[in-house]
C-alpha positions in Angstrom: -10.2 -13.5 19.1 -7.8 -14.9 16.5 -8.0 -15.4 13.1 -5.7 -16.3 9.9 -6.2 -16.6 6.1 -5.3 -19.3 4.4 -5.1 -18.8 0.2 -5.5 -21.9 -2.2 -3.9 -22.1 -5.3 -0.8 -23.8 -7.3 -1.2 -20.3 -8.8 0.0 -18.2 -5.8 2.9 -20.8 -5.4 4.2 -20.9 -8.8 4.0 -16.9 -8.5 1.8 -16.1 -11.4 -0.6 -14.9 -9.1 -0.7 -11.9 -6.7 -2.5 -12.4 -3.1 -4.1 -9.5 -2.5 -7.0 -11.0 -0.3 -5.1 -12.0 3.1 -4.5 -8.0 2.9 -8.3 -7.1 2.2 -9.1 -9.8 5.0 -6.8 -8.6 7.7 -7.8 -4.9 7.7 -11.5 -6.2 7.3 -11.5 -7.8 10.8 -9.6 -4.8 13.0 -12.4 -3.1 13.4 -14.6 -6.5 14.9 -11.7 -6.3 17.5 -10.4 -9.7 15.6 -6.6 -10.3 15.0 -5.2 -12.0 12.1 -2.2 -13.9 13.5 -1.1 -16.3 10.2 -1.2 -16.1 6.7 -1.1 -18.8 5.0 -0.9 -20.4 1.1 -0.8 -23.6 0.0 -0.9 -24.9 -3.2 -4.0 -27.3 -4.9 -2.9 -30.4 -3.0 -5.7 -32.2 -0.7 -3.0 -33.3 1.5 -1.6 -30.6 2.6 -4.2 -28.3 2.4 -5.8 -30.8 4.8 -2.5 -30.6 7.3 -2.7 -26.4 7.4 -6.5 -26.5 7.6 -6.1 -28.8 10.8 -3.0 -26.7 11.7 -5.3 -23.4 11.7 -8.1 -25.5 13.4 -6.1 -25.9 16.9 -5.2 -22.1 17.2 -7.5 -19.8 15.6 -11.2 -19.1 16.3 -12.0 -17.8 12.2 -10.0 -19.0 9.6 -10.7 -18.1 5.7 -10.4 -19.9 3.1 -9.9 -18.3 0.0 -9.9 -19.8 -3.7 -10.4 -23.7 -4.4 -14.4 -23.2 -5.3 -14.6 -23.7 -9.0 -15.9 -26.7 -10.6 -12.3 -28.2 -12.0 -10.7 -31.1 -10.6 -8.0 -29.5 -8.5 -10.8 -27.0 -6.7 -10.8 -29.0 -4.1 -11.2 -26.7 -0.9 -14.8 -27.6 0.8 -14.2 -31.2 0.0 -11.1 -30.9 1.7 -12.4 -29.0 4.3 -15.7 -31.3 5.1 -13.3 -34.9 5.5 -11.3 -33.0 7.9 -14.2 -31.4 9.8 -16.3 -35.2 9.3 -19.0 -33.0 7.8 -21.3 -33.7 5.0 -21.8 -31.9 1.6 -25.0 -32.3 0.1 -26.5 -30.5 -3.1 -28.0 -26.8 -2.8 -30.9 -26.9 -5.3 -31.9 -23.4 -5.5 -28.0 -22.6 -6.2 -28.4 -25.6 -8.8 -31.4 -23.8 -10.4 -29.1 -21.1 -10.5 -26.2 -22.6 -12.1 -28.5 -23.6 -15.1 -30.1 -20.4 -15.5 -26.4 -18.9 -15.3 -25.8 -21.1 -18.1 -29.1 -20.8 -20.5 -28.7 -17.4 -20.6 -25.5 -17.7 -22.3 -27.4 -20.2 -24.3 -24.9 -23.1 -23.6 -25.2 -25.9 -21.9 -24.3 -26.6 -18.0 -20.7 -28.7 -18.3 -21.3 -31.7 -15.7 -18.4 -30.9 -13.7 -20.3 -27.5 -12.7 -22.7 -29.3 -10.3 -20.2 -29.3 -7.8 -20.8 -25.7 -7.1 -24.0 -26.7 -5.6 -22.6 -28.6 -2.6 -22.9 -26.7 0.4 -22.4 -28.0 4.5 -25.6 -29.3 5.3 -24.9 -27.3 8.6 -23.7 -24.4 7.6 -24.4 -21.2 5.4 -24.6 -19.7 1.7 -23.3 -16.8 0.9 -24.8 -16.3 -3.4 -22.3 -14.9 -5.3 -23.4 -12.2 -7.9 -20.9 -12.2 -9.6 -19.7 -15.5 -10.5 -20.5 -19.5 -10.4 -19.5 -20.7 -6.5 -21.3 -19.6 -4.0 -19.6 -18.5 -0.8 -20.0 -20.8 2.4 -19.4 -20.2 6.2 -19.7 -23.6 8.5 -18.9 -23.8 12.4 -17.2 -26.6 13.9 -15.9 -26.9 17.5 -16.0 -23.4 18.2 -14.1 -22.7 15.0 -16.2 -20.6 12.1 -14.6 -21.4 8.9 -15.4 -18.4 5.7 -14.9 -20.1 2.5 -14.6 -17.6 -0.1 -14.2 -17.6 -4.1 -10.8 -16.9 -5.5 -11.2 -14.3 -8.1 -10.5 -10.8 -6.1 -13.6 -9.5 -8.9 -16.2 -12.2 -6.3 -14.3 -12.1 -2.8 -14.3 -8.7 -2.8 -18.0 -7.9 -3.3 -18.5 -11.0 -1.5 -16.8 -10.3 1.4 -18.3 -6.5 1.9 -21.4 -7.2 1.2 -22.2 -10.9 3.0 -19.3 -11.6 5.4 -19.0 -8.5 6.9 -22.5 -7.8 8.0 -22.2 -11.8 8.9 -19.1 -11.0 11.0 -20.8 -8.2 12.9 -23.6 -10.7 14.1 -21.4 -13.6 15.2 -19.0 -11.8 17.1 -19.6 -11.4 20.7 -16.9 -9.0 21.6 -17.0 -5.4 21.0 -13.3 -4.5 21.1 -12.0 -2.9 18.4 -8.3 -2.9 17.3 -7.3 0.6 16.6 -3.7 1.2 14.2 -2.7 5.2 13.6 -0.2 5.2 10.9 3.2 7.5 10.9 4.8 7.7 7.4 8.3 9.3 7.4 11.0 10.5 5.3 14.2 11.3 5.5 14.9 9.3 8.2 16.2 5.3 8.3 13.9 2.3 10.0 16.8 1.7 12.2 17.2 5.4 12.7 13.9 6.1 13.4 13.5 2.5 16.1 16.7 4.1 17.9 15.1 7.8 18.6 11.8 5.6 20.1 13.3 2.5 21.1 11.8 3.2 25.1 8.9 3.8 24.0 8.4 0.6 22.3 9.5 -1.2 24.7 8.5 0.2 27.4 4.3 0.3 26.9 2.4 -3.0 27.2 -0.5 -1.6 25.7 0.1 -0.3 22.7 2.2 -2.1 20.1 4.9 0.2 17.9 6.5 -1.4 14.6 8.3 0.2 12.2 8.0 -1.0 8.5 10.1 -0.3 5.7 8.9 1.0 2.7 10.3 1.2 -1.3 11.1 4.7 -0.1 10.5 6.0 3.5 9.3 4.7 6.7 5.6 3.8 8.2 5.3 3.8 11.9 2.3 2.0 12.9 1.2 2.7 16.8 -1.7 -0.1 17.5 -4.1 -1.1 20.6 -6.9 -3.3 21.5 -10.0 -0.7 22.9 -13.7 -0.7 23.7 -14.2 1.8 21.0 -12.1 3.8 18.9 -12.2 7.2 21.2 -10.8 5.4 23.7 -8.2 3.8 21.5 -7.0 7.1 20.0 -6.7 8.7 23.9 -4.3 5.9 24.9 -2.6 6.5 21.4 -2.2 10.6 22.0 0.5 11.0 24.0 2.6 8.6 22.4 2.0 10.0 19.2 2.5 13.5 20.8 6.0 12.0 22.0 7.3 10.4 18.8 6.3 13.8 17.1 8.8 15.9 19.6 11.6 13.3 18.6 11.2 13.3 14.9 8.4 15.1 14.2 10.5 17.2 11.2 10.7 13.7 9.3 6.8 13.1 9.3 4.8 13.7 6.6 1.4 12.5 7.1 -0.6 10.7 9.5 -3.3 9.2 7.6 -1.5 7.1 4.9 -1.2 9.4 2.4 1.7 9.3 -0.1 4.5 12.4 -0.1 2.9 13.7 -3.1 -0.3 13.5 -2.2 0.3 16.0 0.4 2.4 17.6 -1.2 -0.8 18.6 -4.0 -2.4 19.1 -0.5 -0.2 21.8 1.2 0.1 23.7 -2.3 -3.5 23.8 -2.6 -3.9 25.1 1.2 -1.0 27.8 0.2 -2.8 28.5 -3.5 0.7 27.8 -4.9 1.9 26.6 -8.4 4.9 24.3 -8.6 7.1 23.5 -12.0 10.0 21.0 -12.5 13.6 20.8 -14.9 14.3 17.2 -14.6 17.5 15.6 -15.9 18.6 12.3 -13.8 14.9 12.0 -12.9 13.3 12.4 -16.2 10.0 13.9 -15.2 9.6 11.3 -12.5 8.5 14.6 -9.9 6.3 15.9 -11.9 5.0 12.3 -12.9 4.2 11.7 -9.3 2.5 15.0 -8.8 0.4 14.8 -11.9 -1.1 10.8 -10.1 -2.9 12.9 -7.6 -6.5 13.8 -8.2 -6.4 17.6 -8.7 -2.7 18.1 -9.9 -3.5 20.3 -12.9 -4.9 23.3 -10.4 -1.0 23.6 -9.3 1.2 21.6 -11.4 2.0 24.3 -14.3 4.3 21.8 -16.0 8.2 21.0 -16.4 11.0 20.5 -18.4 13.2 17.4 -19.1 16.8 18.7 -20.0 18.3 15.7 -20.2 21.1 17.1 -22.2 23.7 20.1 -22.3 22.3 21.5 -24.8 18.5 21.4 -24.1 19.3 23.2 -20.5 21.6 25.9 -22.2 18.9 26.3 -25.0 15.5 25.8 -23.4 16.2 26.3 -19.6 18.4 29.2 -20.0 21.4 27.2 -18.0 24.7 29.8 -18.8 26.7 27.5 -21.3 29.6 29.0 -18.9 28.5 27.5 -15.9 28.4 24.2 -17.4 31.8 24.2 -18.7 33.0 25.5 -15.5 30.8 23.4 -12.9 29.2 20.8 -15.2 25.6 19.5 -15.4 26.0 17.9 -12.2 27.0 20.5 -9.8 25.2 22.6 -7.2 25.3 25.7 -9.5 23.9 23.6 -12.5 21.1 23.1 -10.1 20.8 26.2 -9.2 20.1 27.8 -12.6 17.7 25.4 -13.6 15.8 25.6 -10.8 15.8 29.8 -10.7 15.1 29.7 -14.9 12.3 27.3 -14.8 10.4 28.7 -12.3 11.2 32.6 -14.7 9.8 30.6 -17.7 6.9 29.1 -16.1 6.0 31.8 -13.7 5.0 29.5 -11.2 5.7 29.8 -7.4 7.6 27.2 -6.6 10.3 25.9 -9.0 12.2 22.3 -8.4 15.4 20.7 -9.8 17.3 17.7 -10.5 20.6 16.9 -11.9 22.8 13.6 -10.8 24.3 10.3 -12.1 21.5 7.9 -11.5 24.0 5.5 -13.4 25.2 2.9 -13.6 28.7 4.4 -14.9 29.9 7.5 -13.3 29.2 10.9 -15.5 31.8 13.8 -15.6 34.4 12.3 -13.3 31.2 12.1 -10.9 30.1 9.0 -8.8 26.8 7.0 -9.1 24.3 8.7 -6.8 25.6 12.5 -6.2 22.6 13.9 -7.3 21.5 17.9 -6.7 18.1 19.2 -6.0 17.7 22.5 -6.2 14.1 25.0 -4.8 13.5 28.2 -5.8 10.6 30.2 -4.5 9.5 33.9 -5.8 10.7 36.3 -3.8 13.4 33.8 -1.8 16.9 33.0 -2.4 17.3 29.1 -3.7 18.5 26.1 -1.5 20.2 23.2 -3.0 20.7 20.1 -1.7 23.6 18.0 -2.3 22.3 13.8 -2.0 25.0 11.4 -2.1 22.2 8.0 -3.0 22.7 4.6 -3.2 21.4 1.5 -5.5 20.0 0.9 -9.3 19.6 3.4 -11.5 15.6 2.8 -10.7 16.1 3.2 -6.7 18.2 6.5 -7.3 15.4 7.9 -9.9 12.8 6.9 -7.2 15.2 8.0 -4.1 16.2 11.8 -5.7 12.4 12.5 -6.7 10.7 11.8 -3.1 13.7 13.8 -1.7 12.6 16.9 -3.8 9.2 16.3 -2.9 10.1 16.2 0.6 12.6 19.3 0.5 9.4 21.1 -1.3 7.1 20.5 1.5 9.6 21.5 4.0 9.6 25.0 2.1 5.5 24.4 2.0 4.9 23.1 5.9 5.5 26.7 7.7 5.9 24.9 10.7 3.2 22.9 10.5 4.3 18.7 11.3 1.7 17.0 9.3 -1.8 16.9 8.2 
């Protein structure tokens, strides 16, 4: 069965507004075996709201409607949607009731133009909403179900979980599910990455591989269309075995989990403590760390040298090597990363020293950046980066690279978890 969302607002065209619920919608419905093949927005315009809503009608057996449901002039999305469908609206009274109780309890009085949130399909369903005016509204017409829903994410949502899902799971006949196993990857390029499993794409008509390209790194989805999810994840296995044997070094996780979240992860499973000295990065590493639940049990803290003279005088950088090698230079990196992890006495020690830009630094170009890990007991690796874009994407680019070099030292072997 196919689906598609279509969101109403001027709002969302203008771009003052975020559309988060064709997102919320679409991974709602995988499970019911239902695919979401269009997303669609249109702005507070009868017309053309009227032209997609017919549109959706000839190709798509559930189609939301989100937003249009208030009681202003331009909410317009039920009207809309009854004149095209030849239904009729009349007045809910119990949700009437409602709307005036709403109202006395604030101790003002009901504007007029409220009383349109009382107009439901005469053949169709209610869906109250608890937390807001407009009620949700479901209506069937021609084999097509139609899910109109409020617009504020604080009613969909709730809405939505509580009311459309269990009504999903009693009008759908099919029990397929649609099964997706994320891949996320670092290290590697999206068209790096399609090139090592280009056959294997194309070559299985069952299961559907896409690559996507994130801010920073890589997410492989691997999807099929099962009776139940135990036989979707066999189908998916040796695939998924296969892709790992390719480029298994470049995963990191296999549940959607960000690079620093497993990171915190693996040094928790190791009972290891990590600490940073930041320059080009400005704490960014250990700012990442520190956004996953449990950080403080093995983030001991960092520094932010940013200067010459704040990594001679409070890393311990030899004022030598820094005349001789500069700030940014492999044996810059080195020190920092060997005297911050003496200072903290942690376990792990990172560094970072570049030109995040945008002018060059020392003779040096934009992006050369140097990570440096030390580990107690191990001699250091450095790596040398040579990164490309704003001075935001190189920040963003040379932290997830340390993170990544870290949990190469972390993994043991492992691929993900």
């Amino acid at each position: 069965m196919q689906a598609e969302v279509i969101t109403v607002g001027s709002e969302l065209m203008l771009g003052f507004t975020l559309n988060t619920h064709s997102q919320l919608i679409s991974r709602a419905c995988v499970p019911f075996g239902v695919e979401v093949t269009y997303h669609t927005s249109v702005g507070d315009h009868p017309d053309r709201l009227a032209e997609v809503i017919r549109t959706a009608h000839s190709r798509s057996q559930f189609v939301f409607l989100c937003g249009g449901l208030g009681p202003t002039l331009d909410d317009l999305t039920k009207e809309t949607l009854a004149e095209v469908l030849g239904e009729t609206l009349i007045e809910d009274k119990k949700w009437r009731l409602r709307l005036e109780a709403h109202f006395s309890k604030r101790k003002t009085s009901i504007p007029t133009n409220n009383y349109k949130q009382a107009l439901v399909f005469s053949s169709g369903i209610v869906f109250p909403n608890e937390k807001g005016t407009a009620p949700g509204l479901s209506v069937t017409k021609d084999g097509v179900t139609y899910i109109l829903l409020p617009g504020p994410p604080s009613e969909l949502k709730p809405m939505f979980e509580t009311q459309v899902l269990p009504f999903l799971n009693h009008v759908i006949q099919s029990k397929d599910v649609i099964y997706s196993h994320p891949m996320s990857f670092f290290g590697i390029g999206e068209s790096a990455l399609e090139e090592q499993i280009k056959d294997l794409i194309t070559s299985n008509d069952k299961l559907i591989l896409a690559t996507y390209a994130m801010d920073i790194g890589v997410t492989l989805r691997i999807t099929v269309k099962a009776p139940s999810n135990e036989l979707a994840r066999e189908l998916i296995e040796p695939v998924r075995r296969e892709i790992l044997s390719r480029v298994g070094k470049y995963c990191y996780s296999e549940k959607g989990d960000s690079l620093e979240k497993v990171v915190i992860r693996y040094l928790g499973l190791n009972k290891k403590s990590i600490s940073t000295a930041e320059s080009c990065t400005g704490g960014l590493v250990v700012h990442l760390l520190t956004t996953v639940s449990g950080a403080s049990e093995y983030v001991k803290g960092g520094f932010i040298p940013y200067t010459n003279e704040m990594k001679e005088n409070i890393v311990g950088v030899s004022l030598k090597t820094l005349d001789e090698y500069g700030a940014v230079s492999k044996e810059t990196a080195q020190q920092l990363a060997e005297q911050t992890l003496q200072k903290f006495r942690s376990d792990f020690s990172i560094s970072v020293t570049g030109v995040a830009g945008p002018t060059s630094s020392e003779g040096k170009p934009v992006g050369l950046v140097y990570i440096g890990i030390a580990q107690e007991g191990m001699s250091t690796d450095v790596y040398e980066l040579a990164l490309s874009g704003d001075r935001e994407r190189i920040q963003q680019s040379a932290a997830k690279h340390a993170l990544f070099f870290l949990l190469e030292r972390l993994k043991k072997g492992e691929t993900t978890i």
